[in-house]
Every structure is written in structure tokens, then in C-alpha cells.
N, C-alpha and C positions, 0 to 999 in steps of 0.2 A: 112041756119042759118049763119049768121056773125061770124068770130073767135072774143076772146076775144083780147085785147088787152093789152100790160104791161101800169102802169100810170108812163108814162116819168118823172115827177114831184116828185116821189116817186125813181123812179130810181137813179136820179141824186145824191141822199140824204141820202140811206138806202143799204145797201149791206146786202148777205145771206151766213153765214159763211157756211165749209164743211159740218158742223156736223147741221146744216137749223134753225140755232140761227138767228138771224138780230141786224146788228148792225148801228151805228151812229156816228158821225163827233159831236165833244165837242161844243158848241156855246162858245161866246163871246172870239173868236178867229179871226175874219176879220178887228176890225181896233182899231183902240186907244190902243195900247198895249205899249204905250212907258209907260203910267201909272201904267201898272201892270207887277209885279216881275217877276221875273225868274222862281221860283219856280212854279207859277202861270201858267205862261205858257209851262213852261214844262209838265204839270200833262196837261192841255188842249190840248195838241198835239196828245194824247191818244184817243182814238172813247169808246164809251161801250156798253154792250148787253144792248138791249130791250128783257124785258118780258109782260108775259101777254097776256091780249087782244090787245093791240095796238101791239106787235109781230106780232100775227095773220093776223092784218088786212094791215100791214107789205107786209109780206111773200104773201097773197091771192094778192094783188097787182101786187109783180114781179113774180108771176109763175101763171097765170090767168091756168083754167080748160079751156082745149079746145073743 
């Protein structure tokens, strides 16, 4: 039987905190930012937890069952 393997694509994107929360990288933070405020982009500089189902499918992603 093949192992499973992690989805690189998922990897680059989602991290798995200590406590096996997943977290995320703010959008509309890679370009045109001379338009928008300070404050604006300070609070986007922040990542935030994923709940849920998408958690889940998250997490089964970067720690495949082997």
C-alpha cells in the first residue's frame, strides 16, 4: 500500500497551531496596498483560526493517516 502524502498546495498556505487549531495568511495583502490605510494593513498583517469543517479538511491534509 502507498503512504499517503501531505498536499504541498495546502501546506504552503495553512499552518497547524500547538494546541491542532489551523491557521491562515489575511488576503488582499500582496499588492496595490499604496491605496489602502495603515490601519488597514496593519490588522491584515494578522493570519486567523479556521473553524469548522474546512479546519478539518485543513488538518487531514497536513497530517495524512499513514
Amino acid at each position: 500500500m502507498p503512504k499517503q502524502k501531505t498536499h504541498k498546495g495546502i501546506k504552503k498556505r495553512f499552518k497547524i497551531t500547538a494546541s491542532g487549531l489551523s491557521t491562515k495568511r489575511s488576503a488582499n495583502r500582496g499588492h496595490i496596498l499604496s491605496k489602502k490605510n495603515g490601519k488597514r494593513k496593519r490588522m491584515l498583517r494578522r493570519g486567523s483560526l479556521i473553524s469548522g469543517a474546512e479546519a478539518k479538511h485543513i488538518i487531514n491534509a497536513l497530517r495524512p493517516c499513514s
